[in-house]
Every structure is written in C-alpha cells, then in structure tokens.
C-alpha positions as YAML, in Angstrom:
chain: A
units: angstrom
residues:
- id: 1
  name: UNK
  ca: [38.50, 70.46, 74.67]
- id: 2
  name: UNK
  ca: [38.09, 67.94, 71.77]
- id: 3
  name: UNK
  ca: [34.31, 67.34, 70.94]
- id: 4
  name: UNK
  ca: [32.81, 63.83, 69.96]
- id: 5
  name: UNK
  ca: [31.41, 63.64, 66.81]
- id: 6
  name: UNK
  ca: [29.09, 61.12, 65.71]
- id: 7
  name: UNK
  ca: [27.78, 60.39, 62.11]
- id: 8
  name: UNK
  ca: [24.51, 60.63, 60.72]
- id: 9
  name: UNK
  ca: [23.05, 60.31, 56.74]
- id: 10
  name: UNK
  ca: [20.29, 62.96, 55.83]
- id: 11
  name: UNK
  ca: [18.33, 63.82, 52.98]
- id: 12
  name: UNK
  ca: [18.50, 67.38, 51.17]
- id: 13
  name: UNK
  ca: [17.56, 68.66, 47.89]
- id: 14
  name: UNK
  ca: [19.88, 67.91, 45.38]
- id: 15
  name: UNK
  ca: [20.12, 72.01, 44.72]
- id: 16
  name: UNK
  ca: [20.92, 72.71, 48.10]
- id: 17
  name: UNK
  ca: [23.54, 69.98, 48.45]
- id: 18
  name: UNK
  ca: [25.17, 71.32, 45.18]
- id: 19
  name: UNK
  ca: [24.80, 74.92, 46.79]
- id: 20
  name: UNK
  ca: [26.67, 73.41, 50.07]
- id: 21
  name: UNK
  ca: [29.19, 71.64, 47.82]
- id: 22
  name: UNK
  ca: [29.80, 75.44, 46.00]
- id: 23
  name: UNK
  ca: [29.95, 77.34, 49.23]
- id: 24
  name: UNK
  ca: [32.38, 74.86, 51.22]
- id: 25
  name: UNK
  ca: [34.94, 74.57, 48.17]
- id: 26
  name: UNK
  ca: [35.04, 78.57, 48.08]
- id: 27
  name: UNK
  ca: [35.79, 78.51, 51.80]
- id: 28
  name: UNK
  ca: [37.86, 75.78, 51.84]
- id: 29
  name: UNK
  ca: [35.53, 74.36, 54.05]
- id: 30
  name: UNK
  ca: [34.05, 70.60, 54.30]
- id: 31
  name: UNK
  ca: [29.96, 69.76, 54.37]
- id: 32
  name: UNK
  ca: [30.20, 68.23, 57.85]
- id: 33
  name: UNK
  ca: [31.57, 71.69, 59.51]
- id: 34
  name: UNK
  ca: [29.04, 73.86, 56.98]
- id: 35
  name: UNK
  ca: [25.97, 71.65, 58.24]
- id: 36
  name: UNK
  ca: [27.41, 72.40, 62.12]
- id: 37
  name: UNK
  ca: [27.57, 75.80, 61.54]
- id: 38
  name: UNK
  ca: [24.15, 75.91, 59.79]
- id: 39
  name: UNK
  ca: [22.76, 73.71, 62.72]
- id: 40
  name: UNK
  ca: [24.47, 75.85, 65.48]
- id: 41
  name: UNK
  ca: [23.53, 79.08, 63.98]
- id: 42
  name: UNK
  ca: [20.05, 78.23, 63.59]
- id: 43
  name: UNK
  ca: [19.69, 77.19, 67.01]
- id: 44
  name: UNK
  ca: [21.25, 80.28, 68.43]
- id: 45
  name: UNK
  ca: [18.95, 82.10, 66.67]
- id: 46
  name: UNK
  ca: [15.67, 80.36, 67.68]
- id: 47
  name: UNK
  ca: [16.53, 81.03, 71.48]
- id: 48
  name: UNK
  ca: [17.29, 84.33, 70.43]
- id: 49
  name: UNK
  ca: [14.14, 84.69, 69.34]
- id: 50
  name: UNK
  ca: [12.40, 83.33, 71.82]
- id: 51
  name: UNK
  ca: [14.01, 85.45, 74.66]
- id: 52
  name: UNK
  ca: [13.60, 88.41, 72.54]
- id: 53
  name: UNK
  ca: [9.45, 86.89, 72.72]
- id: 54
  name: UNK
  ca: [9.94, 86.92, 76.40]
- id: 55
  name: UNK
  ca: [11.39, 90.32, 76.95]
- id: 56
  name: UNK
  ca: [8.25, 91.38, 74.58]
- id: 57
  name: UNK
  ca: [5.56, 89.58, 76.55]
- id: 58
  name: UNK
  ca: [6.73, 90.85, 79.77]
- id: 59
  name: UNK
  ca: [7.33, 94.86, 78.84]
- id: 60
  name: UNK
  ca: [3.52, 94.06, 78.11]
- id: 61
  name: UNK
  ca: [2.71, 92.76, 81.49]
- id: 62
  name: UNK
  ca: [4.95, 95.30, 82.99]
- id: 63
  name: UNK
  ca: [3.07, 98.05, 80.93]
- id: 64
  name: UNK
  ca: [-0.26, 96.34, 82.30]
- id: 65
  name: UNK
  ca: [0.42, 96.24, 85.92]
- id: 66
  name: UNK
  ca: [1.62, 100.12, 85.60]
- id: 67
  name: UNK
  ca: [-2.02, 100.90, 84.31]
- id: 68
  name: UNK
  ca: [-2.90, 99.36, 86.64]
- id: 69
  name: UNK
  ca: [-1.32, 100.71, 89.54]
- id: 70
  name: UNK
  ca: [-2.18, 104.36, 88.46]
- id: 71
  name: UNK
  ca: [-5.81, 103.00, 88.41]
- id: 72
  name: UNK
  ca: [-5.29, 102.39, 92.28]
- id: 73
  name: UNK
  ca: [-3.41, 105.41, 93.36]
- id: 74
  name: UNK
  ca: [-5.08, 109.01, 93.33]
- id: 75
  name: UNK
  ca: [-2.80, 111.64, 91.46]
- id: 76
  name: UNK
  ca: [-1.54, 113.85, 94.42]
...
C-alpha cells in the first residue's frame, strides 16, 4: 500500500535542522522520512501515555469502589 504524501514548509531552529541534517547523512536517511518518524513516534507515544493515564485513573476508581464495597459488607 503506497501512501500519499503531501508537502509542507516549517520553521525549526537552525541547530536542530543542522542536528537533523547530521543524523540523516549518518543513516543514510533523508529529512522528510526523519521528520515522519519524529512525528509518528511522538504521536505513538502521547496515546501511550494517555492510555497508560487511563489504566491509572481507573485502578484508582477500582481501588475506590473496593473500599467501598467492604464498607457495605460485614466481615463474616
């Protein structure tokens, strides 16, 4: 499966463009697959972390309702 591309001009810090320049030429790499990578890998990481928030928040709740429940039952 071929993906579209599309082109688009940003602005970066002259350091970290010379940095990207460095780091594609010792992979043999171009900037246009770098930034993907960059992009995609930052983005897989952000919903990482926000499942990783939402497994979090809901041992919490879980942890909660289970004080809670031995609130409401006698021990036998």
């Amino acid at each position: 499966m071929t993906r579209r591309k599309a082109r688009t001009t940003i602005t970066i810090p002259e350091q970290l463009l010379a940095e990207l320049d460095r780091k594609a030429s010792e992979q043999g790499r171009n900037r246009s697959d770098m930034v993907c990578e960059a992009v995609s890998s930052y983005f897989a990481s952000e919903e990482d972390r926000l499942l990783a928030e939402g497994y979090i928040e809901m041992a919490e709740e879980s942890r909660g309702m289970s004080g809670e429940s031995e609130k409401a039952w006698p021990e036998w």
